[in-house]
N, C-alpha and C positions, 0 to 999 in steps of 0.2 A: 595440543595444537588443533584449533580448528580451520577445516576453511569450506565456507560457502556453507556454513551451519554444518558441516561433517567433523568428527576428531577422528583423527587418524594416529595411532601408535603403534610402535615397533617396538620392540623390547631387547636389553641385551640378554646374554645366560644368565642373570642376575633380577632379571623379570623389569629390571628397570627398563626406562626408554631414556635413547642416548639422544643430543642435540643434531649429533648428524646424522641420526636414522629418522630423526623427526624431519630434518630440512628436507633431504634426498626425497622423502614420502611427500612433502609440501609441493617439492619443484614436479616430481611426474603426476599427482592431482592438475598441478597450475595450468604443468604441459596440456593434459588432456581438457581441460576444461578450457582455452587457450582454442585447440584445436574445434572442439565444438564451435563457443562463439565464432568462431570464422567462418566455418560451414555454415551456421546459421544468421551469418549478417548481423550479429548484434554488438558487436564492435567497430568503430571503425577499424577496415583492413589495414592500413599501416600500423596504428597500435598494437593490434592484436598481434600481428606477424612479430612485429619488434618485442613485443612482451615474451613470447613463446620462445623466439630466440633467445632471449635474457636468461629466462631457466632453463631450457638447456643448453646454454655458455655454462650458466653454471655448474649443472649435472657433468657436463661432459669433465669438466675442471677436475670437480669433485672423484671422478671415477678413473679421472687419467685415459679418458674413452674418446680417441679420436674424433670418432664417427660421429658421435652426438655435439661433436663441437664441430664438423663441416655442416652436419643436419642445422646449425644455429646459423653458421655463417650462409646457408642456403635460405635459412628465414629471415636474417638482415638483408636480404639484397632481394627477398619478395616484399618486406616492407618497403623499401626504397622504390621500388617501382610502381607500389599503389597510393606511394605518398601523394594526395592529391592537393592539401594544403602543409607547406612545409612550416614542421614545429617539432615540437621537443621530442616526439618519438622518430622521426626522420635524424635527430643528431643523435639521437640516444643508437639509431642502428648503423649511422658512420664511424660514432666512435666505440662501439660495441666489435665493428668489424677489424679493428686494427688491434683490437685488446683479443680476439679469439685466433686471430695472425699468432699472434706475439705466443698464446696458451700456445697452439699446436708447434711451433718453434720450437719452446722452452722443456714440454711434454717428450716431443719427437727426440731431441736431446738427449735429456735425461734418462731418458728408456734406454739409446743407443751408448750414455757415457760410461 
């Protein structure tokens, strides 16, 4: 898998690399490259925020890890508030925020049933 011209692998005890050792490695690259662009202004901020949220919504899914799933819902509601023209990544972080609701629910749950 590459991204932004880098490969990244993980491997299981079998020397292989797994799908979801690749993805996990994909989303905390995305996280951190994500994070950059923001600092450095090269995305617009509502995107960037809503994006970042996205992979770790996912990560946190992924890992059954609360905390990176309020860290996402903390980045859907920084994109919300730099949305300066409303569009696809403004719905993408409304409807993003009711889908990471629903994870910490379902998560919180499961853990406690």
């Amino acid at each position: 898998m590459s991204y932004k011209g880098v490969e990244y692998r993980e491997a299981n005890r079998d020397g292989e690399a797994t799908t979801t050792q690749l993805n996990l490695t994909y989303l905390k690259n995305a996280i951190d490259t994500y994070t950059h662009e923001i600092r450095e202004g090269k995305l617009d901020t509502c995107v960037a925020w809503s994006n970042r949220g996205l992979c770790k919504l996912n990560l946190g899914i992924a890992n059954k890890d609360r905390a990176t799933i309020e860290s996402a819902i903390e980045d859907f509601h920084t994109a919300l508030k730099e949305c300066t023209n409303p569009g696809e990544a403004c719905e993408t972080s409304r409807n993003s925020l009711v889908l990471a609701e629903q994870a910490i629910n379902t998560i919180f749950r499961q853990q406690h049933s």
